[in-house]
Biotite code that builds the C-alpha atoms (Angstrom):
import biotite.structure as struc

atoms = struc.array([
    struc.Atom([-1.138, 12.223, -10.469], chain_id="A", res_id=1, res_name="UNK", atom_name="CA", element="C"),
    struc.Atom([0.675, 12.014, -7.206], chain_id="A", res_id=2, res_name="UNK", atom_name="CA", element="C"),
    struc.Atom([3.472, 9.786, -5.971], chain_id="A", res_id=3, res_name="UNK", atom_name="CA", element="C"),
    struc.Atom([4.196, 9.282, -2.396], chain_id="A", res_id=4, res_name="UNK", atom_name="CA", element="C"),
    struc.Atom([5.847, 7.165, -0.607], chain_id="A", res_id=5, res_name="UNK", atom_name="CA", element="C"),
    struc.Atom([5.488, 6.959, 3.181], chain_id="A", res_id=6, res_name="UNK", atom_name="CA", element="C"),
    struc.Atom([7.651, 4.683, 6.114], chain_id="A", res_id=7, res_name="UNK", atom_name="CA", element="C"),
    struc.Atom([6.727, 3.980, 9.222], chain_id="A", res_id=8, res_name="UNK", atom_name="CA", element="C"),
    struc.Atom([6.140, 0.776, 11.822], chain_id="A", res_id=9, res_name="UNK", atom_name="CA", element="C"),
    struc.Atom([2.233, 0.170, 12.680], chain_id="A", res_id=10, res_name="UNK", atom_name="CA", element="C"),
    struc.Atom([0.812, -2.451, 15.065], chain_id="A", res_id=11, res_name="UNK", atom_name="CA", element="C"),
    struc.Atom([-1.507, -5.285, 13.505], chain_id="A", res_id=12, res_name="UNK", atom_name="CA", element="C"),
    struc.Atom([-4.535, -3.444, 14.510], chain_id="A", res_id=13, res_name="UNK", atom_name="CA", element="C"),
    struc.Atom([-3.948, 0.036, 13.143], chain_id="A", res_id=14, res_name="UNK", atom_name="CA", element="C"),
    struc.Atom([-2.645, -1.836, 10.309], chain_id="A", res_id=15, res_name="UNK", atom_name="CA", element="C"),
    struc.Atom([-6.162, -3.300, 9.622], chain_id="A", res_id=16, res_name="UNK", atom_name="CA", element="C"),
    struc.Atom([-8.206, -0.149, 10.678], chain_id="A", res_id=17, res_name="UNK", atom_name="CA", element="C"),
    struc.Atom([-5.593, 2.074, 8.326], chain_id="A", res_id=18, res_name="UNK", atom_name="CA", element="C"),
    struc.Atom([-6.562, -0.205, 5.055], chain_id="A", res_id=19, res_name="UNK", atom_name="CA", element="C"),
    struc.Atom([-10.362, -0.165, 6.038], chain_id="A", res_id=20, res_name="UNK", atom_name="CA", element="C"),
    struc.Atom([-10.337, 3.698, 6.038], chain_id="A", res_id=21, res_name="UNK", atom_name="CA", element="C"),
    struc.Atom([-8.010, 3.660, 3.029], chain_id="A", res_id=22, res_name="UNK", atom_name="CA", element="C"),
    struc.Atom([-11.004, 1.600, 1.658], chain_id="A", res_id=23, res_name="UNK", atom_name="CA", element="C"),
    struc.Atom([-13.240, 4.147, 2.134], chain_id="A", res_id=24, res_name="UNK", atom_name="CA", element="C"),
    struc.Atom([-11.922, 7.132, 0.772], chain_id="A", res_id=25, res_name="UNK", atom_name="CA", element="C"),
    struc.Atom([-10.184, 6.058, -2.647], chain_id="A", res_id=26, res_name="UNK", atom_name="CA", element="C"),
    struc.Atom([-11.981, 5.557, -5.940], chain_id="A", res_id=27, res_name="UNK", atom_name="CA", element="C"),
    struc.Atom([-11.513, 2.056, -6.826], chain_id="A", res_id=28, res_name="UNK", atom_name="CA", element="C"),
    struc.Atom([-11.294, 2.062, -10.572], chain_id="A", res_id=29, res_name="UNK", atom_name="CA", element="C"),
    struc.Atom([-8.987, 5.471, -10.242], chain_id="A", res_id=30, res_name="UNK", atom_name="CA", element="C"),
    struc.Atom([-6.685, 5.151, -7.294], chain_id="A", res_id=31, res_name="UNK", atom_name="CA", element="C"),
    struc.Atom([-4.132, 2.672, -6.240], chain_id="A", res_id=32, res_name="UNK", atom_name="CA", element="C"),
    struc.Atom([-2.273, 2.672, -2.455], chain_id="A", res_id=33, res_name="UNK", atom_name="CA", element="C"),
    struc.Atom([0.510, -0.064, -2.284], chain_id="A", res_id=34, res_name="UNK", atom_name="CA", element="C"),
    struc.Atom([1.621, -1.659, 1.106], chain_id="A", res_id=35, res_name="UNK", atom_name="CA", element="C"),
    struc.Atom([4.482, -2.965, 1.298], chain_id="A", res_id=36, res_name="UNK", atom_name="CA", element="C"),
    struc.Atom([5.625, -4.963, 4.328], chain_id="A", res_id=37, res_name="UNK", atom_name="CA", element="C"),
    struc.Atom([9.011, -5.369, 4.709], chain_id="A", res_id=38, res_name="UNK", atom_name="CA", element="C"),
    struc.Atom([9.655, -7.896, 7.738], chain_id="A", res_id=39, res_name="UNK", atom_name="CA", element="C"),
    struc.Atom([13.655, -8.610, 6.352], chain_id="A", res_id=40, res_name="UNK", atom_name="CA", element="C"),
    struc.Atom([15.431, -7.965, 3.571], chain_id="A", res_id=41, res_name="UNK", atom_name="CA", element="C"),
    struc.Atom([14.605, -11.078, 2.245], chain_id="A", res_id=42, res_name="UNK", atom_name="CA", element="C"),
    struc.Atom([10.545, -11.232, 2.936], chain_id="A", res_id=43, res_name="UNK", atom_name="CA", element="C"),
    struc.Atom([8.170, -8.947, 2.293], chain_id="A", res_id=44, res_name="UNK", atom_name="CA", element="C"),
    struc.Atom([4.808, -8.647, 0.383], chain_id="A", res_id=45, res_name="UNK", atom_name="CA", element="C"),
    struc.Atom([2.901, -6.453, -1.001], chain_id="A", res_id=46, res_name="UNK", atom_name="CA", element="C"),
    struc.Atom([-0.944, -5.293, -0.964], chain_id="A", res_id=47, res_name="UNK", atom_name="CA", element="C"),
    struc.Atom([-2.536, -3.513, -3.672], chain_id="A", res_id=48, res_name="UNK", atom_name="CA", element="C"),
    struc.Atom([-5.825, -1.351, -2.909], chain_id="A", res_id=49, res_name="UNK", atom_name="CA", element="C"),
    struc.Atom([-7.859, -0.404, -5.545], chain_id="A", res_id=50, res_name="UNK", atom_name="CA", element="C"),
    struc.Atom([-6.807, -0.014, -9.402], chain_id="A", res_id=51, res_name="UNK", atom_name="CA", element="C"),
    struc.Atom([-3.295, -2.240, -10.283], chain_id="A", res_id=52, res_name="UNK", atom_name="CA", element="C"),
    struc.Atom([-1.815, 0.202, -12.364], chain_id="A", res_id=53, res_name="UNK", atom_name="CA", element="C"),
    struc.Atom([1.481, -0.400, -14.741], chain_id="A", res_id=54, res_name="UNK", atom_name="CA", element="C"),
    struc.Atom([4.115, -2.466, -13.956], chain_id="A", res_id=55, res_name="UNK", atom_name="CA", element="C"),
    struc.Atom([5.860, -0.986, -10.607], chain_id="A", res_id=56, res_name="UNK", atom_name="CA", element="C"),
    struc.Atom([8.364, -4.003, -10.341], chain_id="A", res_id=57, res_name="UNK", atom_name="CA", element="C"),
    struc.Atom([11.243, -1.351, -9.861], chain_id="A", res_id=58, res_name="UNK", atom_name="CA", element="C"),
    struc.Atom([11.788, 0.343, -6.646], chain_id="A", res_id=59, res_name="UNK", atom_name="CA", element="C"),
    struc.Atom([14.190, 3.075, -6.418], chain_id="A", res_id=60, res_name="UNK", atom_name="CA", element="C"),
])
């Protein structure tokens, strides 16, 4: 298993062509990539591709 987290700003359509490849290339009932978009401290949301694992409520 491997945890990593990665930060960076992305434009809408590298956004969109970065989860399409991410698509491609994980197993869906084995991996999981999380997105989180942070637009303010207050709003973000989050995008889960492939397999939900456990609870990962807590961010340290």
């Amino acid at each position: 298993m491997q945890n990593s987290v990665l930060e960076g700003e992305i434009s809408d359509a590298n956004y969109t062509k970065l989860t399409m490849e991410l698509n491609k290339i994980i197993n869906n009932e084995e991996d999981s990539v999380i997105i989180y978009n942070l637009r303010t401290t207050k709003y973000s949301t989050r995008q889960i591709l492939g397999h939900e694992r456990a609870s990962t409520s807590t961010i340290i």
